[in-house]
N, C-alpha and C positions, 0 to 999 in steps of 0.2 A: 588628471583623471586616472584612476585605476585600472588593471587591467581587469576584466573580469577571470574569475577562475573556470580553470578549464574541468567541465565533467564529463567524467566516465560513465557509462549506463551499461547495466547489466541488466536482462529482463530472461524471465522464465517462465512457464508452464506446464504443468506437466497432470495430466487423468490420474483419477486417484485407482487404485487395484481394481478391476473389477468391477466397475462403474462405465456405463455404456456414454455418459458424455461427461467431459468437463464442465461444470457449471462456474470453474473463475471467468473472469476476463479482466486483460490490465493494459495499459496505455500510457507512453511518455512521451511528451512536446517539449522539445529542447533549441533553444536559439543562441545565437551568435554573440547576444549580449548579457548571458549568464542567466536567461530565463530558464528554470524548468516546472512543468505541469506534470503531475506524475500521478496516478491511481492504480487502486487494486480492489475488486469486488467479488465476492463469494455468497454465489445464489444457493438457495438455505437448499436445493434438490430434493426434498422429500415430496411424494407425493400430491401434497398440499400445495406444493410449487412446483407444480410439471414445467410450467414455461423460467424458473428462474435462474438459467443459463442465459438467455435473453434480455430477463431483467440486470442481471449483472453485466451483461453490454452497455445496455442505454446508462446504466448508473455510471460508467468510465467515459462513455460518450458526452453526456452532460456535464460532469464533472472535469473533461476537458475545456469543454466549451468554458462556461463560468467561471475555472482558474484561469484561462489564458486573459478573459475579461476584467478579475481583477487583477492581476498581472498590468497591466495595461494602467488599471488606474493608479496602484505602487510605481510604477514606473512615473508616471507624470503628473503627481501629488506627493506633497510632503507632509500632508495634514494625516499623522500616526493616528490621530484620534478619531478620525473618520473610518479609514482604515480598518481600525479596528470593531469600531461599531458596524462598519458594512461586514466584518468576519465573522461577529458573532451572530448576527442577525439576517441581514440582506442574501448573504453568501448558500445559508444553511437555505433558506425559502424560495431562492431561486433553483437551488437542487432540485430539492423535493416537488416541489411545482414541474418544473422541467421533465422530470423522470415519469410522474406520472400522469403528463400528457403523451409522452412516447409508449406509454402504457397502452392506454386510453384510444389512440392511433393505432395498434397494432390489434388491440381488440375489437374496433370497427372491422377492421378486415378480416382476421380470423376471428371469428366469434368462440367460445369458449361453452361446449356444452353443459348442461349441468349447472352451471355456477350461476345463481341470482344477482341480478342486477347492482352493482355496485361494491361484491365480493372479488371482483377481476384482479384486481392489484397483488391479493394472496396468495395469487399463480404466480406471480413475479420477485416475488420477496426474495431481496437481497442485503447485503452490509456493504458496505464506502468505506475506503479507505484513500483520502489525498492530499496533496502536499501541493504549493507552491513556494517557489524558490526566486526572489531576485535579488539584486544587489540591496544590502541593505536589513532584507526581510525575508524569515520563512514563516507560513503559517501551514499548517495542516487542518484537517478536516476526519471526526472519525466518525460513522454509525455502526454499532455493529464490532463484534469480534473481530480479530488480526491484529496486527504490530505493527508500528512505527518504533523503528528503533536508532535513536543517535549514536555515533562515536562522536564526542567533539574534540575541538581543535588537540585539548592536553588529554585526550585520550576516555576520561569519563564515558562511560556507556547509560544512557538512559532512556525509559519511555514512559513521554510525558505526556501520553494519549491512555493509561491503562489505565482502566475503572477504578475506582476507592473500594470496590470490591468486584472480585470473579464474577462471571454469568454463570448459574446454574446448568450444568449438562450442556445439552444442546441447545436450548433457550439463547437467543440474542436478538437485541434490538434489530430492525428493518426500514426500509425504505416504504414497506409499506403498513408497518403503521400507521397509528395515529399521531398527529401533529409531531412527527416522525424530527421536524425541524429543530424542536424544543432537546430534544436528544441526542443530539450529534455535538460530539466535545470538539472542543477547537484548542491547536496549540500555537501561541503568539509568543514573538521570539524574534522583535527586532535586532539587529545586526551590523553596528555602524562599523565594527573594524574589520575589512575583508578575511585578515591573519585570525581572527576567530569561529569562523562559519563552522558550523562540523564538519571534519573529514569523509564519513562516509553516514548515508540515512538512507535506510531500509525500510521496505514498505512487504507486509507478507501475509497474504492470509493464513487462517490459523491452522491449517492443513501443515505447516513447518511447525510452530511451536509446541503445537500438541504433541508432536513426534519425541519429543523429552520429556523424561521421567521427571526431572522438575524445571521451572524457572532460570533455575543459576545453568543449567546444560543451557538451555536456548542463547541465553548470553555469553556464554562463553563462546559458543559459535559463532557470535556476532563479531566478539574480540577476535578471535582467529582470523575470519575474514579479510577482518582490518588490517592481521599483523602479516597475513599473505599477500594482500595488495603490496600493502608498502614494499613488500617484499620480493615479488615477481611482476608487480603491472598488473591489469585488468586482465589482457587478454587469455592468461589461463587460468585464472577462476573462472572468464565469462562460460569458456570450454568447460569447466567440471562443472557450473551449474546445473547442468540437469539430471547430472547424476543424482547431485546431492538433493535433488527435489524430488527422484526418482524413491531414492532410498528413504527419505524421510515419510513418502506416500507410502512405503509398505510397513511401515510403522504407525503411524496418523491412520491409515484405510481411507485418507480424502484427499482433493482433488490439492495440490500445492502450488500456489505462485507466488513469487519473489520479483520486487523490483528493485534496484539499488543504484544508489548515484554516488561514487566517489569523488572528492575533489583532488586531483591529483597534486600530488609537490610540484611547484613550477622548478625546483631544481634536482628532483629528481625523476629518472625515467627508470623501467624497467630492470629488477638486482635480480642476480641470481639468486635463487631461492631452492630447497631441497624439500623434500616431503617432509621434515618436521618446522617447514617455517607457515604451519597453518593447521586444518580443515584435514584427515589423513586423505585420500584418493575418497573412501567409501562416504566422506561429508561428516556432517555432525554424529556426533556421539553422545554418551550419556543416554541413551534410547530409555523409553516404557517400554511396557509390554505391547507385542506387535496386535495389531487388531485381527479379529477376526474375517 
């Protein structure tokens, strides 16, 4: 039997400028036997969603729950095709269901002035962003803006969760929606050889991405990342992440989180590493123009 691979977790969050709350929230469940459960959510905050800092809780909290669940069934089923049918289907409708009875419960108790009956859920409107990981199998989970971003095993950078086309402005799908279920992309991505699992998978709301003037900067930064791990070990990138979330929030003008799970070399530990083996001190580069 294999060993399982050993991972690294880096998590961050960070208020965007001038914003009186944070409205991310993220969450990672990591076990002994190479499980991990990993999420990232980004409550839409305008107005129209005064409570969707809340909603982006319950959305990492249920999405806990129901990865660790089928987790559970990957682990003691070999039937890929069930699997997969419970990913594209089962998985997405137990979210959404889930989320908004914790809605639903929170609005019994504070009630919501103003808002007509069966309008509550648009207080809470947020995006999902999740991943499970076992031996074997990763799948993710997306609704909504943010990145999922691979390095694999030979180094390839991809995201295989990104729309066939951009979202308009601010406009992005929601949790609360309608049949919100039907809209959530899934990435399936069986894994029978250990030696090929991706190296590192980042999970980020879009508060990072936006922060560069194009595309090809956000992935470069992703590569960097990569080539400083290998390079120095986790433990001081863990330390600059918040810079680098800090600085890309005065760029972006919104709220930034990052979650990342390395697989670390089983035969290698920690190299010396200098400022040009990554990411400089001040994080990604390549910026837009900073926001207002």
């Amino acid at each position: 039997m294999s060993v399982p691979p050993h991972w690294e977790i880096l998590r961050e969050s960070v208020r965007g400028p001038g914003k009186a709350h944070n409205q991310d929230w993220y969450d990672v469940d990591d076990t002994v036997d190479g499980t991990l459960v990993l999420a990232v959510a980004d409550g839409h905050g305008s107005a129209a969603h005064a409570r969707s800092g809340l909603g982006a809780r319950y959305a990492v909290d249920v999405f806990l729950h129901r990865g660790r669940e089928f987790a559970a069934r990957a682990r003691e089923s070999g039937d890929l095709r069930q699997l997969h049918r419970d990913a594209c289907g089962r998985v997405p409708r137990e979210i959404v269901r889930d989320w908004r009875d914790e809605v639903e419960r929170h609005v019994r108790k504070e009630p919501l002035d103003g808002v007509p009956k069966g309008g509550e859920l648009l207080a809470y409107g947020t995006t999902l962003l999740g991943a499970v990981l076992v031996p074997g199998l990763l799948v993710a989970w997306q609704l909504g803006d943010g990145d999922l971003m691979l390095v694999e095993a030979d180094g390839r950078i991809r995201a295989p969760l990104a729309p066939a086309e951009p979202e308009l402005g601010d406009e992005t799908e929601s949790l609360c929606g309608r049949q919100a279920w039907d809209l959530m992309r899934v990435h399936w991505a069986p894994v029978s050889d250990p030696a090929r699992l991706p190296r590192l998978l980042t999970l980020s709301t879009d508060g990072l991405s936006k922060s560069f003037a194009a595309q090809d900067g956000f992935v470069q930064f992703v590569r960097e990342v990569d080539e400083r791990l290998a390079a120095e070990g986790a433990e001081p990138i863990r330390e600059a992440l918040p810079g680098w979330l800090n600085h890309a929030g005065s760029y972006s003008g919104d709220d930034t989180t990052a979650v990342a799970v390395w697989r670390r070399p089983d035969d290698a530990g920690p190299c010396e590493g200098g400022p040009d083996a990554g990411p400089s001190e001040d994080g990604p580069q390549d910026r837009g123009t900073e926001s207002d």
